[in-house]
N, C-alpha and C positions, 0 to 999 in steps of 0.2 A: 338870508335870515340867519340869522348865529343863534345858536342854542347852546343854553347855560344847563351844566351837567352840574350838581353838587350832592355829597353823600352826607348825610350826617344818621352815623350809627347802622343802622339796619334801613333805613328810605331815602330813595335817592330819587329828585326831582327831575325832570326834563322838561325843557320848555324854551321859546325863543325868549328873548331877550327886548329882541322890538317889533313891532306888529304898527300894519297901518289900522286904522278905523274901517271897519265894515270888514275886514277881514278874519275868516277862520283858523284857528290853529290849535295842535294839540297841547296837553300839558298830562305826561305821563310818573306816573311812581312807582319805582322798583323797588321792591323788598326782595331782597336775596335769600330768602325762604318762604315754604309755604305756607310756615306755621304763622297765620296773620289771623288775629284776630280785630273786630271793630275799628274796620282802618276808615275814616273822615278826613275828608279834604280841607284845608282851611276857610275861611268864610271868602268867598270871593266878590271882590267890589261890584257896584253898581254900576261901574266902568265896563263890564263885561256879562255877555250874556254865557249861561251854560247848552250848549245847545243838545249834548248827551253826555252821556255818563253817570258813572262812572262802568266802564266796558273790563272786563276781570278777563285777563289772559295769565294761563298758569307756563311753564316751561320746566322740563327734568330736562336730565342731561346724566346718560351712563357711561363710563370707561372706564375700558381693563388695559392695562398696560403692562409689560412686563409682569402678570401675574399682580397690579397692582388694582384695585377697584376703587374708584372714585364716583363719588353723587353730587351733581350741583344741582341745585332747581331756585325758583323765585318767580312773585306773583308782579304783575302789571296793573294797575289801575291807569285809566286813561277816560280821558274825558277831551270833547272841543268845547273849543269856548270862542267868542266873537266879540271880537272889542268893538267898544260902542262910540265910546267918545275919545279926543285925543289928553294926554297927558303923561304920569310915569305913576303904576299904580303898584301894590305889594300884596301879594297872595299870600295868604302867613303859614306857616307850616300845619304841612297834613301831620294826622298822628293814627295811633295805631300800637296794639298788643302785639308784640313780635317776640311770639319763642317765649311767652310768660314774664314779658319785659314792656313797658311805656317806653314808645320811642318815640320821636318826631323827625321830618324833614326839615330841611334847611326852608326861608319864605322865600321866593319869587319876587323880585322886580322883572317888571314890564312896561318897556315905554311904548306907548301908542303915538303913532301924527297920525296928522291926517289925509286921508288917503288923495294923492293928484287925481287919482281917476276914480270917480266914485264909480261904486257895484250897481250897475244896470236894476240888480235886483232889489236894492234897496231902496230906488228912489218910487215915490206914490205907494208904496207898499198898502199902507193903513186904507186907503181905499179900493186898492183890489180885493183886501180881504174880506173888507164889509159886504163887497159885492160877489164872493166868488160864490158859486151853488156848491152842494153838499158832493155831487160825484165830481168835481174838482181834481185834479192832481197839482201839486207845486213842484215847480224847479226845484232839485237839489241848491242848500240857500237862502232860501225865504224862511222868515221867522215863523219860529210853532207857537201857535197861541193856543187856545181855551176851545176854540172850535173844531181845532183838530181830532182826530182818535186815531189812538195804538193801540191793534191788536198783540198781544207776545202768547 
């Protein structure tokens, strides 16, 4: 899998490049500060499902050196997502208030095929769900519909 690293300004994308169908993968955004105000992801195609996120991981970073003091920190936004069908599709850039500034990321291309071996878990899906009972547990994988619940 290759992943496309590009910065533009204050957010910086992460994500592979190609993905089979039925397959999960992340797509993360680094802001190299913490000051992030209203950060939104771009609208992502009906080529792909979200299946969480967005997940906030902050990071600092102290050092003294020779008497010198240094601060880095920056925040993560991170989401998976599950491509659905095959083709080459484009995530358009996340945006977001950074530092009292409008910034945006670079978009995402993603090329999907389709997968040689399809995911066990994907195939008859739609009718296990209709039939599964309420104290059920799913495989990590199986689609979240409407019947499910999250506690947080």
């Amino acid at each position: 899998m290759l992943v496309m690293s590009v910065g533009a300004q204050n957010i910086r994308v992460e994500g592979p490049t190609a993905v089979y169908t039925g397959e999960q993968f992340q797509l993360r955004y680094v802001v190299n500060t913490t000051d992030v105000k209203g950060f939104r992801m771009g609208a992502v195609p009906d080529a792909f499902e979200v299946l969480m996120g967005p997940s906030t991981s902050t990071q600092q970073s102290f050092s003294m050196i020779n008497g010198k003091t240094s601060h880095t920190s920056s925040v993560t936004y991170t989401y998976i997502l599950m491509a659905k069908k095959a083709g080459t599709f484009v995530i358009p850039s996340a945006h977001a208030q950074v530092a009292g500034s409008n910034v945006s990321s670079q978009a995402i291309k993603i090329n999907v095929t389709n997968n040689p071996r399809p995911n066990p878990n994907m195939q008859g899906q739609q009718p296990q769900q209709q039939q599964r009972s309420p104290a059920r547990v799913n495989r990590a994988g199986t689609r979240i519909t409407g019947n499910d619940l999250f506690i947080l």
